[in-house]
MARSE-768302 format. One line per 5 residues: number of its first residue (from 1); their letters; for each residue x, y, z of C-alpha. Coordinates in steps of 0.05 Angstrom, whole numbers, plus 5000, padded with zeros to 4 digits. Layout:
BEGIN
NUM = a = X Y Z ~ ... $
// end
This chain:
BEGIN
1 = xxxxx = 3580 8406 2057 ~ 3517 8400 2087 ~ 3516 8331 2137 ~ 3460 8304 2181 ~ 3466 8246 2231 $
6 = xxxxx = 3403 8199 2227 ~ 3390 8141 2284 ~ 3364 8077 2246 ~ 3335 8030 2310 ~ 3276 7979 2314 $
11 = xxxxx = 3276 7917 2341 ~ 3324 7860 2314 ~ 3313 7832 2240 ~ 3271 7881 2225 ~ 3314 7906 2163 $
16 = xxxxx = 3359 7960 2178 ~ 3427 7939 2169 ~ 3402 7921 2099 ~ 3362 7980 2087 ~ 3431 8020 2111 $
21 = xxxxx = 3469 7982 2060 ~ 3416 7990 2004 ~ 3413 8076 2024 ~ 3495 8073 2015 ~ 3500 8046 1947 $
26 = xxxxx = 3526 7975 1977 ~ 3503 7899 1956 ~ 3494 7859 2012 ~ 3544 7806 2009 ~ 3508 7754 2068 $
31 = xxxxx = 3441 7713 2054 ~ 3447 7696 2131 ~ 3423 7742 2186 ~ 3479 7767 2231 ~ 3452 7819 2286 $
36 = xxxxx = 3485 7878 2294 ~ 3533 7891 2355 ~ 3529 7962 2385 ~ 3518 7998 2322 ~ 3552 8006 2252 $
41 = xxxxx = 3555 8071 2219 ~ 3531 8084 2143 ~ 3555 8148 2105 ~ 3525 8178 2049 ~ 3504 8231 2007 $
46 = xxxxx = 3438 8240 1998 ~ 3419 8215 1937 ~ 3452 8180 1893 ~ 3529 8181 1863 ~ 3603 8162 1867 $
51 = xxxxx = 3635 8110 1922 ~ 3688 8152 1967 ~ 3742 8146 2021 ~ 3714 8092 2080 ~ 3742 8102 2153 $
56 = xxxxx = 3729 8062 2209 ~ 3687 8095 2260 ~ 3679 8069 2344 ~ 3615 8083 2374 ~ 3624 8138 2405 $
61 = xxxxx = 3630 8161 2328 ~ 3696 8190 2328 ~ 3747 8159 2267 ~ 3798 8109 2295 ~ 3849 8107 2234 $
66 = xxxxx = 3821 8119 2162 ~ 3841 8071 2114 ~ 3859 8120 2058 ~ 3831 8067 2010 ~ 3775 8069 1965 $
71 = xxxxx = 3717 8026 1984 ~ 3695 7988 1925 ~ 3610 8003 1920 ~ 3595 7935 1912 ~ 3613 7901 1976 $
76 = xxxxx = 3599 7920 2051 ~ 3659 7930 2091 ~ 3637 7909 2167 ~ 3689 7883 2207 ~ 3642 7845 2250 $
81 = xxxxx = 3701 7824 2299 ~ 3727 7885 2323 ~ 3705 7945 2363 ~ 3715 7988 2299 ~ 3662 7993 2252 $
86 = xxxxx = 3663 8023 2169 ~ 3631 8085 2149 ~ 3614 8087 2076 ~ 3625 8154 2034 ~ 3577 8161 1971 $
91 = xxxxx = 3559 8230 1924 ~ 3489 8237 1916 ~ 3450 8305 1902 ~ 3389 8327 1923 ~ 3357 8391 1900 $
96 = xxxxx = 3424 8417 1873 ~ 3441 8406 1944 ~ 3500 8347 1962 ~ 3477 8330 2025 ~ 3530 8284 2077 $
101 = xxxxx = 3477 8229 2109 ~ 3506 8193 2164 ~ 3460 8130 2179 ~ 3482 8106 2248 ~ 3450 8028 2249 $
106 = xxxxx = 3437 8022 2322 ~ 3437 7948 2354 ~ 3360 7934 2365 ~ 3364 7883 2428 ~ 3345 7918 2502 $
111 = xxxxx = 3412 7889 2520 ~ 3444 7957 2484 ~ 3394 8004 2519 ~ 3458 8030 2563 ~ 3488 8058 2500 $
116 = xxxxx = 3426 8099 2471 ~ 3428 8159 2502 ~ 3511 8161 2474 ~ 3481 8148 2404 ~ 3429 8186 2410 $
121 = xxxxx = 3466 8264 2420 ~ 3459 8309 2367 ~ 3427 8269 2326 ~ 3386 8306 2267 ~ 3327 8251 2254 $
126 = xxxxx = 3308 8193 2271 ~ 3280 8122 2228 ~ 3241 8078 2270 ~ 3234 8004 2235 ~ 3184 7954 2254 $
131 = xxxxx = 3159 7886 2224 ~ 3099 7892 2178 ~ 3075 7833 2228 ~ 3090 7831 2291 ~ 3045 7867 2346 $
136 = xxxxx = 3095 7880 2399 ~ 3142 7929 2359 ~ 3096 7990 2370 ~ 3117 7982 2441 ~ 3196 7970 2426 $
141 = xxxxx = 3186 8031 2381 ~ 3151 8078 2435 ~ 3217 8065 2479 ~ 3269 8075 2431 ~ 3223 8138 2409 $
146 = xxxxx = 3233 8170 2484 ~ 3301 8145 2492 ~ 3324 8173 2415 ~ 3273 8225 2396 ~ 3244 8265 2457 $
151 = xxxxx = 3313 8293 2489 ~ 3328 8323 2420 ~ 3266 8351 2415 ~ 3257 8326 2346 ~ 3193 8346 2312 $
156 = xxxxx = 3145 8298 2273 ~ 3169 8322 2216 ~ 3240 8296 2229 ~ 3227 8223 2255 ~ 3204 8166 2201 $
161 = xxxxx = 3157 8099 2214 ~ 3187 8042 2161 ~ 3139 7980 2164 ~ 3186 7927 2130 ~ 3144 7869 2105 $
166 = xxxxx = 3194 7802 2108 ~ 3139 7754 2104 ~ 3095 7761 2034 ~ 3043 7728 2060 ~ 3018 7757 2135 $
171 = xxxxx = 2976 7811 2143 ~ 3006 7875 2158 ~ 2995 7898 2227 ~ 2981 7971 2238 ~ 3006 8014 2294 $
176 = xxxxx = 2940 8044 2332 ~ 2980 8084 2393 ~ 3014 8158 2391 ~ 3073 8138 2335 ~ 3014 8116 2279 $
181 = xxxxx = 3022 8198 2263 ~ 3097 8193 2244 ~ 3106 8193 2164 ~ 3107 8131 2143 ~ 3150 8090 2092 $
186 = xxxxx = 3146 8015 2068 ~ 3191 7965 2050 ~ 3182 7897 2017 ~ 3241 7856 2041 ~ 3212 7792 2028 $
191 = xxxxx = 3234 7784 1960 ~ 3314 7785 1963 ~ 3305 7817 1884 ~ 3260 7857 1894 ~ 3295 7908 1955 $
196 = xxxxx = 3332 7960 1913 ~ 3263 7967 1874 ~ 3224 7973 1948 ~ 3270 8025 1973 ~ 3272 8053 1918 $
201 = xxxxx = 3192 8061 1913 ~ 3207 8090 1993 ~ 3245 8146 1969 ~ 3201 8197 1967 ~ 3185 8195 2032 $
206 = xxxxx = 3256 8186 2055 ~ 3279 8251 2022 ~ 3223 8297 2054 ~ 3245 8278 2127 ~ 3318 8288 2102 $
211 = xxxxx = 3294 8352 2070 ~ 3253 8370 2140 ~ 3323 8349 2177 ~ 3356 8396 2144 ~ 3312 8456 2141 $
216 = xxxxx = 3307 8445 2231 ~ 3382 8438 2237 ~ 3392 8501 2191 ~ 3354 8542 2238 ~ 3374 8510 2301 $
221 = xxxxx = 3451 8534 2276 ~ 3421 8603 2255 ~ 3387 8614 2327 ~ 3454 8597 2351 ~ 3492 8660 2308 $
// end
């Protein structure tokens, strides 16, 4: 089966553990914010199908002991206390293609800088998540960019700007520097019913940098024949 690894980073509550839930077929169980701690790993099939086997996963991504149980689809499995951390398995098809998405939800604070250049090897794409409002995320974004993006050499084509609006009624700010030509997708998170219709809305756009992921990692393994 075809698989991809893709970074999701940004900035704290800026939506990406729930986005990574959402992607995975999973109903986020909290109404409380809880920032992630390191990162937490979301697997998937790209898009749309059956739950599968969940393992827990360290972060240097390696499995430390699967569970051999089926995850139920409807509840998050995050063990938030331990070093481990869950990797949902979903079916989901995409131009007759199954396609194995790993979403690796990378801790957003600078305190976890040390660890990006571990999560960031071999990694096929990269999402880059900012609040809809708030002016200094282009520059968190430009760091995470060099620190994720440039020493894999990932093209345009394979990184993806998500403006997440979590406040209805602030104007969106827009990005003016170098990243404003990523592809661009948008989220409204602001209304807790209305996220799986957002994301769903965001799809589109989603699948052609999955489909662009693909197609570079394809020839990248053919050049290496």
């Amino acid at each position: 089966m075809d698989s991809l690894k893709i970074c999701v980073v940004g900035p704290p509550c800026t939506g990406k553990t729930l986005f990574s839930m959402l992607f995975a077929g999973q109903v986020p169980y909290s109404e409380t914010y809880q920032q992630t701690s390191g990162l937490r790993v979301q697997v998937g099939t790209f898009p749309g199908g059956r739950p599968g086997l969940k393992s827990n996963v360290g972060p240097d991504g390696r499995p430390h002991g699967a569970t051999g149980a089926v995850s139920r689809p409807n509840r998050a499995p995050f063990q938030r206390d331990s070093a481990l951390v869950a990797a949902q398995e979903t079916e989901k098809n995409i131009g007759g293609r199954v396609v194995r998405v790993q979403l690796w939800d990378c801790a957003g604070g600078a305190q976890n800088q040390a660890f990006w250049d571990v999560l960031a090897r071999n990694i096929d794409g990269i999402m880059l998540f900012r609040s809809a409002t708030d002016v200094s995320h282009e520059g968190v974004l430009e760091k995470l960019y060099i620190s994720f993006a440039q020493p894999a050499k990932l093209s345009i084509s394979q990184c993806l700007s998500v403006c997440v609006r979590l406040d209805p009624d602030t104007p969106t700010v827009e990005m003016e520097r170098k990243l404003s030509r990523l592809p661009r997708a948008d989220l409204d998170f602001s209304d807790p019913g209305g996220c799986e219709a957002s994301l769903k809305r965001a799809l589109p756009a989603i699948e052609s940098m999955l489909a662009s992921c693909l197609q570079k990692k394809e020839k990248r393994l053919a050049g290496l024949k």
